[in-house]
PDBQT receptor file of N, H, CA, C and O in Angstrom, charges set to zero:
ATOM      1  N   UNK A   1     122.295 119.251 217.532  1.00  0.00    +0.000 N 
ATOM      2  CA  UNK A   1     123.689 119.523 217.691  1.00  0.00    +0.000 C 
ATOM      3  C   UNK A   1     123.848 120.993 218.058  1.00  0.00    +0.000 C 
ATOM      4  O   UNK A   1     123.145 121.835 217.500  1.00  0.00    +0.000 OA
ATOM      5  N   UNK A   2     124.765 121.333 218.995  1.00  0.00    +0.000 N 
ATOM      6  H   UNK A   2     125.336 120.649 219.449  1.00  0.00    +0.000 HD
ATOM      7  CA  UNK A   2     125.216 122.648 219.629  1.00  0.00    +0.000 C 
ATOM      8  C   UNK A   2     126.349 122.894 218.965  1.00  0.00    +0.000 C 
ATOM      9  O   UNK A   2     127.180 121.988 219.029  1.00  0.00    +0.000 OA
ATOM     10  N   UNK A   3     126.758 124.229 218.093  1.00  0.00    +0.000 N 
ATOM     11  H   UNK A   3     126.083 124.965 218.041  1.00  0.00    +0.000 HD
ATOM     12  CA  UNK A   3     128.110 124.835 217.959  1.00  0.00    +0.000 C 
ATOM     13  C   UNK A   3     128.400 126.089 218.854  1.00  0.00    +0.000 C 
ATOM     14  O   UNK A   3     127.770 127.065 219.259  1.00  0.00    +0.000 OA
ATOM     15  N   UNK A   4     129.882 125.492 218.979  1.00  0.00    +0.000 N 
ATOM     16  H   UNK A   4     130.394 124.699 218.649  1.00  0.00    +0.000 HD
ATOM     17  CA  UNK A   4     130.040 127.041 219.957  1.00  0.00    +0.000 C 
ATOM     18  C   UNK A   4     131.325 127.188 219.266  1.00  0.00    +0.000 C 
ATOM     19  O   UNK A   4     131.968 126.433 218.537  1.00  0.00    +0.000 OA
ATOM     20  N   UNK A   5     131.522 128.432 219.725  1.00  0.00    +0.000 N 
ATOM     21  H   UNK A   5     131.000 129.046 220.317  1.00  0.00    +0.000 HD
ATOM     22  CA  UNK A   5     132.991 129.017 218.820  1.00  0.00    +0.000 C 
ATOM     23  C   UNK A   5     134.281 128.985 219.969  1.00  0.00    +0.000 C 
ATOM     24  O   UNK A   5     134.271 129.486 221.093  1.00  0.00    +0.000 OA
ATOM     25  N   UNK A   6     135.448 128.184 219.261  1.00  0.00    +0.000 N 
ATOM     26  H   UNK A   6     135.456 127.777 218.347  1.00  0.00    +0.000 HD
ATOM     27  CA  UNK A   6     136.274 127.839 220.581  1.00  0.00    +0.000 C 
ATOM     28  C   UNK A   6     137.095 129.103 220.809  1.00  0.00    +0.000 C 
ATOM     29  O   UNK A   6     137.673 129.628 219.857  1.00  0.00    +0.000 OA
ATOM     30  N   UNK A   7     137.160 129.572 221.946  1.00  0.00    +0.000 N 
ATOM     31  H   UNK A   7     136.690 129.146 222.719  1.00  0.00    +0.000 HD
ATOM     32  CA  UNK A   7     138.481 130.348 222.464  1.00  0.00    +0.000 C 
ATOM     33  C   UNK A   7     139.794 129.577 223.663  1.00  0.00    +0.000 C 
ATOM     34  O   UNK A   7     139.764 129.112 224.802  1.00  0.00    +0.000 OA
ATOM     35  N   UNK A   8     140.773 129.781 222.670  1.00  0.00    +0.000 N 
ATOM     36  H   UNK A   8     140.797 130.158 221.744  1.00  0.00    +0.000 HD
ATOM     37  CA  UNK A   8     142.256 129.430 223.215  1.00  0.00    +0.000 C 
ATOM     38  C   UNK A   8     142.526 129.978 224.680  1.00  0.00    +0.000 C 
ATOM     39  O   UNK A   8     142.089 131.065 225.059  1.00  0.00    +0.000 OA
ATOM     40  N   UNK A   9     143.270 129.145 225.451  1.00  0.00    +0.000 N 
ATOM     41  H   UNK A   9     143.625 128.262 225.143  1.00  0.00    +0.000 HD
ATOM     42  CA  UNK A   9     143.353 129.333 226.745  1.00  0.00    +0.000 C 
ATOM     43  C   UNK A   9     144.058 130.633 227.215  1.00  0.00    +0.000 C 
ATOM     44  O   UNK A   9     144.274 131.055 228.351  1.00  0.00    +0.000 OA
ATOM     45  N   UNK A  10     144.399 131.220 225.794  1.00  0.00    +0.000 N 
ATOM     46  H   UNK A  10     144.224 130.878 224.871  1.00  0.00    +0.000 HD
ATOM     47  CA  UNK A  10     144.772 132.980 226.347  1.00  0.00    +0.000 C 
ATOM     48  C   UNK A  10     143.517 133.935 225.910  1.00  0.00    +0.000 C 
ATOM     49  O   UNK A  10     143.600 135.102 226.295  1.00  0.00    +0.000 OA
ATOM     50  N   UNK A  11     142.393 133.576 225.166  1.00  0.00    +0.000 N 
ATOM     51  H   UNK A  11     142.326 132.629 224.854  1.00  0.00    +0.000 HD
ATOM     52  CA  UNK A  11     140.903 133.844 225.338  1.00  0.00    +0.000 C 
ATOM     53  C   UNK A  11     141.130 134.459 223.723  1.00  0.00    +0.000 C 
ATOM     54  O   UNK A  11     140.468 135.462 223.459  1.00  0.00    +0.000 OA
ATOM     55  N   UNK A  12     141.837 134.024 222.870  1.00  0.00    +0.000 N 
ATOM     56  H   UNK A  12     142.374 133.208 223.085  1.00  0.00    +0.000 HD
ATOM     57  CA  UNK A  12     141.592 134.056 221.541  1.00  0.00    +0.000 C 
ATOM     58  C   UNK A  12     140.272 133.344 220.930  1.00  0.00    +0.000 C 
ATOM     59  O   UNK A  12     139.757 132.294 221.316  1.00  0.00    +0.000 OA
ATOM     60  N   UNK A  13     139.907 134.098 219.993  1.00  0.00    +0.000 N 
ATOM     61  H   UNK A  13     140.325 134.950 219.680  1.00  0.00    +0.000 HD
ATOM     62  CA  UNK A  13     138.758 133.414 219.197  1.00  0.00    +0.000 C 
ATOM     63  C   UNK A  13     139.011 133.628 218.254  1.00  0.00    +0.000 C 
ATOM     64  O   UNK A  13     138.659 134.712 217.790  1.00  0.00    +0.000 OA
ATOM     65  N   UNK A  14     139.827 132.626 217.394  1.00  0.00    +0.000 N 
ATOM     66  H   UNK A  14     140.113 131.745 217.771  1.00  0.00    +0.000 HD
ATOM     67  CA  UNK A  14     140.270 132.708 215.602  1.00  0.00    +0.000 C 
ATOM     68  C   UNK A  14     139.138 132.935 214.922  1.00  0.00    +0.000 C 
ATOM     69  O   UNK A  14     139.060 133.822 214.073  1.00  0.00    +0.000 OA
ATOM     70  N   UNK A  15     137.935 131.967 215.312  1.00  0.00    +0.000 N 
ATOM     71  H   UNK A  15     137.999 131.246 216.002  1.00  0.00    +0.000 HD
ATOM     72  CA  UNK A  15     136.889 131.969 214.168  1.00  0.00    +0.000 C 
ATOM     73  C   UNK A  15     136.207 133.490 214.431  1.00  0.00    +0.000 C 
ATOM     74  O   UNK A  15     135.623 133.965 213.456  1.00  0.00    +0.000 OA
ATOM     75  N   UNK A  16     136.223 133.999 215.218  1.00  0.00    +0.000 N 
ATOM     76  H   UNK A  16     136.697 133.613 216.009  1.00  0.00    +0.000 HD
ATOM     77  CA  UNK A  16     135.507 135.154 215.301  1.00  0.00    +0.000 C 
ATOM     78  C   UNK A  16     136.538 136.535 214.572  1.00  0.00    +0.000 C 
ATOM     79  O   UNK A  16     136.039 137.587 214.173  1.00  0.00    +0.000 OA
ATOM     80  N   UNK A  17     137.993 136.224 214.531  1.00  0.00    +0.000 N 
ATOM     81  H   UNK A  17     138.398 135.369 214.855  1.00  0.00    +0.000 HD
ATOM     82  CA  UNK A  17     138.158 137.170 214.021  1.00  0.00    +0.000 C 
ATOM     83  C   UNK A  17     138.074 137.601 212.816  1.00  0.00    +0.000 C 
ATOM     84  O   UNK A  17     138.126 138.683 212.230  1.00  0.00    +0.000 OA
ATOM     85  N   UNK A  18     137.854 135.895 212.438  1.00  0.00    +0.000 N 
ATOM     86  H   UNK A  18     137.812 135.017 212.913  1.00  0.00    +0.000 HD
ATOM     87  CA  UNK A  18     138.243 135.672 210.700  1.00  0.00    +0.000 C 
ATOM     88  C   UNK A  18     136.927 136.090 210.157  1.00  0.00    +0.000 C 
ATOM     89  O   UNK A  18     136.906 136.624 209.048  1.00  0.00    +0.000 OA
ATOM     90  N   UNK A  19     135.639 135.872 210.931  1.00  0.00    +0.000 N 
ATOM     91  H   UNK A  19     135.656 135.439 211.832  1.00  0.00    +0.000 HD
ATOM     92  CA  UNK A  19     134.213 135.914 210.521  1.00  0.00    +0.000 C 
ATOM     93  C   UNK A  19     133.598 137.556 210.702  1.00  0.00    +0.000 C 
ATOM     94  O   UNK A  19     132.601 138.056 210.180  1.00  0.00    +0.000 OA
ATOM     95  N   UNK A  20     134.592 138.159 211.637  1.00  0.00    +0.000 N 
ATOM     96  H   UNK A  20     135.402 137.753 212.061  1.00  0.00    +0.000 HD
ATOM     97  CA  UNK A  20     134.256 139.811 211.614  1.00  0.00    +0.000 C 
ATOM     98  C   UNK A  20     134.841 140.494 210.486  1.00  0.00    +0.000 C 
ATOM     99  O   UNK A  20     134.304 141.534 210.107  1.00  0.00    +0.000 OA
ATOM    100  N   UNK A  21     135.864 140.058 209.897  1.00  0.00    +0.000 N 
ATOM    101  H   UNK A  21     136.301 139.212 210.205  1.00  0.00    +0.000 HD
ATOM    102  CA  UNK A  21     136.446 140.575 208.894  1.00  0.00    +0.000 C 
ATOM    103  C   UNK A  21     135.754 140.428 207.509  1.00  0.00    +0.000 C 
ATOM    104  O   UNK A  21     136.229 141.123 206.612  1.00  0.00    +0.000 OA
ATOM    105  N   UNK A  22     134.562 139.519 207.165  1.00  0.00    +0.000 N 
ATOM    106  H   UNK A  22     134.175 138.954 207.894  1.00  0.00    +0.000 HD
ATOM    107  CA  UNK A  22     134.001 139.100 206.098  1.00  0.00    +0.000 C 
ATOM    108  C   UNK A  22     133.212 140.362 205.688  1.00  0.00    +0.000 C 
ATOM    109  O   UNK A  22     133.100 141.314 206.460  1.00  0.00    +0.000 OA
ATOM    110  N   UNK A  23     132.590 140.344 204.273  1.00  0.00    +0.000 N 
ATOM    111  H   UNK A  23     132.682 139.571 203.646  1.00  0.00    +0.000 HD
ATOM    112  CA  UNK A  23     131.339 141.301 204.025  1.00  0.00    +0.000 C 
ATOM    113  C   UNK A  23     129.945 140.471 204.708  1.00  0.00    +0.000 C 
ATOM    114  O   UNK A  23     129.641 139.321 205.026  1.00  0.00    +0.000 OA
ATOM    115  N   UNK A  24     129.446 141.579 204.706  1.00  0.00    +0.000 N 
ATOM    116  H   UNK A  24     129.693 142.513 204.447  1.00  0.00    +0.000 HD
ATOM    117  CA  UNK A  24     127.739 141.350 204.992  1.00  0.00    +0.000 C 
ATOM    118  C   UNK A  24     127.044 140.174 204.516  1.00  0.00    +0.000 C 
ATOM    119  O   UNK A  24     126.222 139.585 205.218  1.00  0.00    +0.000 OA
ATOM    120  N   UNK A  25     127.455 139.694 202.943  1.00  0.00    +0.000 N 
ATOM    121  H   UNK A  25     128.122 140.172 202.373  1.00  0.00    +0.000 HD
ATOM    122  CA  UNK A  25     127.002 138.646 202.637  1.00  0.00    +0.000 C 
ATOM    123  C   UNK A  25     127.596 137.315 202.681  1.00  0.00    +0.000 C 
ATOM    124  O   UNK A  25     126.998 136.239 202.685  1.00  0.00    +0.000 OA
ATOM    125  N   UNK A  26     128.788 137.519 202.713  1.00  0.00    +0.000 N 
ATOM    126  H   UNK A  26     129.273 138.393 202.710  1.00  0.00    +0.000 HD
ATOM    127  CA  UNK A  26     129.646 136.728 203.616  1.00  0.00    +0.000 C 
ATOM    128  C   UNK A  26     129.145 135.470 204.823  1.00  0.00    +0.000 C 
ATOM    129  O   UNK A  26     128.940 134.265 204.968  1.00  0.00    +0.000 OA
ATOM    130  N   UNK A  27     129.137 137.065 205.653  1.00  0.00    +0.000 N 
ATOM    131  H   UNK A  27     129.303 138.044 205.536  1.00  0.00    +0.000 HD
ATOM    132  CA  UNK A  27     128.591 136.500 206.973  1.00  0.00    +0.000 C 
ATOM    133  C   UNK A  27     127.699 135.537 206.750  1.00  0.00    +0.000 C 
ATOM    134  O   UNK A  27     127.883 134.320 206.732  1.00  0.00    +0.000 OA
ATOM    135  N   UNK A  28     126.247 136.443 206.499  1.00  0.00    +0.000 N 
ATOM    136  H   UNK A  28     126.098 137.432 206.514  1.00  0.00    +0.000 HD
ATOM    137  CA  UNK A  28     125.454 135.562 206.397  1.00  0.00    +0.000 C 
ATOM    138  C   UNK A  28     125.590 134.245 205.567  1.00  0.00    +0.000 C 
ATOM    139  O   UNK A  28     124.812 133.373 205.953  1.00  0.00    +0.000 OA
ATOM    140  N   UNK A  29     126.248 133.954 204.707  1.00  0.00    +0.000 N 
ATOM    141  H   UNK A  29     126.880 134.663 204.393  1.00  0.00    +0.000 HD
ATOM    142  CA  UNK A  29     126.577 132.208 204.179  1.00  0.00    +0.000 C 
ATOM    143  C   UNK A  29     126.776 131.650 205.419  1.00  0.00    +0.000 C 
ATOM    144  O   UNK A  29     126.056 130.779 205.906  1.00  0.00    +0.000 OA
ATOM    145  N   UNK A  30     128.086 132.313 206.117  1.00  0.00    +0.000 N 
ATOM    146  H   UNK A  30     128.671 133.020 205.721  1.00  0.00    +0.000 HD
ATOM    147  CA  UNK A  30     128.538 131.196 206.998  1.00  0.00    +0.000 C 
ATOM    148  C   UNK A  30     127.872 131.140 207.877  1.00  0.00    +0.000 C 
ATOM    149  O   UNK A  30     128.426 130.233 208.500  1.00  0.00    +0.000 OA
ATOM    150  N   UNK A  31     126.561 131.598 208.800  1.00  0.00    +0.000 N 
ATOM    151  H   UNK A  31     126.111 132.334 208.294  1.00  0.00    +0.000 HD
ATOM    152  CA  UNK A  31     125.820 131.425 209.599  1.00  0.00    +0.000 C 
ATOM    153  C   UNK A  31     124.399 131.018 209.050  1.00  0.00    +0.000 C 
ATOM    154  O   UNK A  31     123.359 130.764 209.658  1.00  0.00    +0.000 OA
ATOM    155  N   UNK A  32     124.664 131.037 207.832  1.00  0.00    +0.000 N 
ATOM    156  H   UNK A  32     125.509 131.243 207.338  1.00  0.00    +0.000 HD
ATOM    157  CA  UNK A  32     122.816 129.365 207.296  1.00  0.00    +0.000 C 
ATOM    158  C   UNK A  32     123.690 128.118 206.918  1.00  0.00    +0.000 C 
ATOM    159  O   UNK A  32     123.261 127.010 206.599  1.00  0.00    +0.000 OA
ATOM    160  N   UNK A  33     125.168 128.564 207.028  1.00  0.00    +0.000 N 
ATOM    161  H   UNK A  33     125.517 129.465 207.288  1.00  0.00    +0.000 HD
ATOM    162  CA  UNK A  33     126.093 126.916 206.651  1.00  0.00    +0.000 C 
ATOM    163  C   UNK A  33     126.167 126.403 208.043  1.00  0.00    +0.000 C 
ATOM    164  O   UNK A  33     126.408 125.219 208.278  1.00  0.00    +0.000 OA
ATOM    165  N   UNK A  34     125.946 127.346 209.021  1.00  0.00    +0.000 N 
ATOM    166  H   UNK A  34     125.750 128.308 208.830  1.00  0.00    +0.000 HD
ATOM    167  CA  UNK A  34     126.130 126.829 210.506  1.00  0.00    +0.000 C 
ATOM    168  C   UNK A  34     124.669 126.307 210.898  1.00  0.00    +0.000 C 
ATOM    169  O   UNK A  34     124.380 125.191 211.330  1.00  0.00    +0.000 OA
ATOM    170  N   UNK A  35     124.035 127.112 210.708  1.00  0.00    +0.000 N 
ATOM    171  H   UNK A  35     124.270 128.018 210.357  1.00  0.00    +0.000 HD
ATOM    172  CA  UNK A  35     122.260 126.411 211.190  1.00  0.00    +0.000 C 
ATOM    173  C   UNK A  35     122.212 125.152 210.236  1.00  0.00    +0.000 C 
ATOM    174  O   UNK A  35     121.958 123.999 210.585  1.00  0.00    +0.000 OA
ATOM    175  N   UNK A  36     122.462 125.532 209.152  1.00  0.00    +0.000 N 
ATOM    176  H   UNK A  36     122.668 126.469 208.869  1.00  0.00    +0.000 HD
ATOM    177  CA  UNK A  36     122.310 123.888 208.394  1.00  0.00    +0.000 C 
ATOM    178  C   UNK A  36     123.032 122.602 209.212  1.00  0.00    +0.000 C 
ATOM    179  O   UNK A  36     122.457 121.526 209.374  1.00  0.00    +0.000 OA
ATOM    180  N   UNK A  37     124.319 122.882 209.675  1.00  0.00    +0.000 N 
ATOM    181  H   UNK A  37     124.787 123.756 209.544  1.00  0.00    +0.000 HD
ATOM    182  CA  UNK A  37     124.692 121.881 210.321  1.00  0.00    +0.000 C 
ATOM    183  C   UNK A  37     124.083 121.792 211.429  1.00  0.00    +0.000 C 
ATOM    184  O   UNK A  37     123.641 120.660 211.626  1.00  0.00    +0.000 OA
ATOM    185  N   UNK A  38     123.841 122.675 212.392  1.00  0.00    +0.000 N 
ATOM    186  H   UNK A  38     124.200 123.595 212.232  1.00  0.00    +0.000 HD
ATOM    187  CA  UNK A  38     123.260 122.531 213.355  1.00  0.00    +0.000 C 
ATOM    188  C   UNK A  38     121.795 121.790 213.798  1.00  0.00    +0.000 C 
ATOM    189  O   UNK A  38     121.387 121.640 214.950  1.00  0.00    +0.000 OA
ATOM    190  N   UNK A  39     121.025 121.309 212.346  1.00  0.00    +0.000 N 
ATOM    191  H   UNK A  39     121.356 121.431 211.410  1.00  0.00    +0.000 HD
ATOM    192  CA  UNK A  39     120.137 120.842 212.528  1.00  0.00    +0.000 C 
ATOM    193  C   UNK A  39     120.456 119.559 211.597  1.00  0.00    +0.000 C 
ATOM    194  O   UNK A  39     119.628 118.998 210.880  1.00  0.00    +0.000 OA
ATOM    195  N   UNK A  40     121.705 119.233 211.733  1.00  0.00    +0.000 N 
ATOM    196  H   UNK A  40     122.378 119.688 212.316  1.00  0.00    +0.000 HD
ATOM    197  CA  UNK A  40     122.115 117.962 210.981  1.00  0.00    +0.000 C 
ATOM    198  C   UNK A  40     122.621 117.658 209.860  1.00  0.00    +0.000 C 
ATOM    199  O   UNK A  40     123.284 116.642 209.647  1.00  0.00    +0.000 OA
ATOM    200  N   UNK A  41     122.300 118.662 208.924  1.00  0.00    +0.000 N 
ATOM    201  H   UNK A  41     121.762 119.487 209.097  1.00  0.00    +0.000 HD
ATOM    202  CA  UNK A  41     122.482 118.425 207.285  1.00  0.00    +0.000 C 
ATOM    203  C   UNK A  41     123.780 119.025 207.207  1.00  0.00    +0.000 C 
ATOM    204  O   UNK A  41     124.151 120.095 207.688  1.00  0.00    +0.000 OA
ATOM    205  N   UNK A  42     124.360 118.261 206.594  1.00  0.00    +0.000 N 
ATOM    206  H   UNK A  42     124.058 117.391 206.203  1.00  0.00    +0.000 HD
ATOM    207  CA  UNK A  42     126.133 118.523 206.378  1.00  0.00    +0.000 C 
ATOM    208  C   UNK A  42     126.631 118.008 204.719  1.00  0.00    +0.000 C 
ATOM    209  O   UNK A  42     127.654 117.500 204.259  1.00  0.00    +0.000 OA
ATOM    210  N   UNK A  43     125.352 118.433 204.166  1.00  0.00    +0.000 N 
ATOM    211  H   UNK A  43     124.521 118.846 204.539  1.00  0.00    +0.000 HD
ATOM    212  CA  UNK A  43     125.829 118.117 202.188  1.00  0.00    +0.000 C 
ATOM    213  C   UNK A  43     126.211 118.980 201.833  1.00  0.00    +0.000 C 
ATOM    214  O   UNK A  43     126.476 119.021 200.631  1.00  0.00    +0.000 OA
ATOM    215  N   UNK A  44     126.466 120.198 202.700  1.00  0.00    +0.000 N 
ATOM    216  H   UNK A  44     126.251 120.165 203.676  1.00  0.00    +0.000 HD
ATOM    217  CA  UNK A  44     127.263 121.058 201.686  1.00  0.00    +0.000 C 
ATOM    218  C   UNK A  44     129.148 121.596 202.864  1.00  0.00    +0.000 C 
ATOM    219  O   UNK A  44     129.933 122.513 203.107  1.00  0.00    +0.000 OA
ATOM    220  N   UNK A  45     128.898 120.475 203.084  1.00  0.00    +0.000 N 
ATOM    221  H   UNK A  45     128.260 119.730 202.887  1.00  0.00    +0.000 HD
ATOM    222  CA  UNK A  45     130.620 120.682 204.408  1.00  0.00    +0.000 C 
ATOM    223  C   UNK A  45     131.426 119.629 203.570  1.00  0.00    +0.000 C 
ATOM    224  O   UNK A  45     130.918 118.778 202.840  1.00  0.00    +0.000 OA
ATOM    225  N   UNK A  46     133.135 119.879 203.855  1.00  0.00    +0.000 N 
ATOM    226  H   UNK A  46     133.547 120.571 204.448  1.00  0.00    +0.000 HD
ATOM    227  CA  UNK A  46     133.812 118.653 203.079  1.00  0.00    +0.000 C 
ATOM    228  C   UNK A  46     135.239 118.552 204.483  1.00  0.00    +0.000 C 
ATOM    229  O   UNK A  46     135.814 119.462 205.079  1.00  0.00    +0.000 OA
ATOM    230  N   UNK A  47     135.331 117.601 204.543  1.00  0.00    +0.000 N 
ATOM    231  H   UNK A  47     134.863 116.862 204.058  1.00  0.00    +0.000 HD
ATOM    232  CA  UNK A  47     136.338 117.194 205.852  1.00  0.00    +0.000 C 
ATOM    233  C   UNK A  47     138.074 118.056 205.199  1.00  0.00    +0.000 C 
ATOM    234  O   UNK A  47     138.666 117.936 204.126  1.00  0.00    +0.000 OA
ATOM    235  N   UNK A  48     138.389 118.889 206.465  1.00  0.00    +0.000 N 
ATOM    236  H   UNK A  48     137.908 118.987 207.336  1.00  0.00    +0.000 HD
ATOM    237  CA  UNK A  48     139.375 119.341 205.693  1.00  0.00    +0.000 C 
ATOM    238  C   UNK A  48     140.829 118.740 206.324  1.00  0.00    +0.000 C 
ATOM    239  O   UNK A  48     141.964 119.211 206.254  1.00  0.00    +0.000 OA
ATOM    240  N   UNK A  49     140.177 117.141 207.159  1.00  0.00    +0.000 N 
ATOM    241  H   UNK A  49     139.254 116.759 207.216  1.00  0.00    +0.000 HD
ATOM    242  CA  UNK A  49     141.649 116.394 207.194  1.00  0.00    +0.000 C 
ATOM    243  C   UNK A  49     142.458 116.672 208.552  1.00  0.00    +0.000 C 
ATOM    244  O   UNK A  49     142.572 117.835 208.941  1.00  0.00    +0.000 OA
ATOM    245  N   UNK A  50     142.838 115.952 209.041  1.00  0.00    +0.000 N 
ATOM    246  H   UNK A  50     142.745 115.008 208.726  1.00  0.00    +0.000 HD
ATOM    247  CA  UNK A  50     143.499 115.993 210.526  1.00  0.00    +0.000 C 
ATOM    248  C   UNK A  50     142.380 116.345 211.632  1.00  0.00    +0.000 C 
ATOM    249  O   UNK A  50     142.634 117.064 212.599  1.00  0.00    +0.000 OA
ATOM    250  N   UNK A  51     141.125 115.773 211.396  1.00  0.00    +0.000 N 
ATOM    251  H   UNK A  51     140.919 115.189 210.611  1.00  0.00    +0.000 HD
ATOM    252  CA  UNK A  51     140.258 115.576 212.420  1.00  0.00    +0.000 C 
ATOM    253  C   UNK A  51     139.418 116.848 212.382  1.00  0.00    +0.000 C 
ATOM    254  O   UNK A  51     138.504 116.915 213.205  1.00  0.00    +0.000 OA
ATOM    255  N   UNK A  52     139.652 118.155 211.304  1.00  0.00    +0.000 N 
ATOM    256  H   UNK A  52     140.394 118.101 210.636  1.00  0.00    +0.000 HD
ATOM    257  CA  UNK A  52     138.646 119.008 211.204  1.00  0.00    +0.000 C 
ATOM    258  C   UNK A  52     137.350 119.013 210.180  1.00  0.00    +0.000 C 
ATOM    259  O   UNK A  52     136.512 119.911 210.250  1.00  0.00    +0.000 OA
TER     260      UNK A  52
């Protein structure tokens, strides 16, 4: 599986702004929560409803 980070057709990138603003350790969670999905395993994700 491929993630890419979406930008809005006026070239916004929400997830990037929200993910520059984190601490250091932060970050790094959310990018081994992203490789984890990215290689399939999704036991630690929970559906947050209206198709996200």
């Amino acid at each position: 599986m491929i993630i890419e980070e979406y930008t809005d057709a006026s070239g916004r990138n929400l997830f990037r702004r929200s993910f520059d603003r984190l601490d250091d350790r932060s970050q790094a969670r959310v990018i081994a929560g992203i490789a984890r999905i990215e290689l399939g395993n999704f036991a630690n994700t929970r559906n947050l409803g209206g198709g996200l």
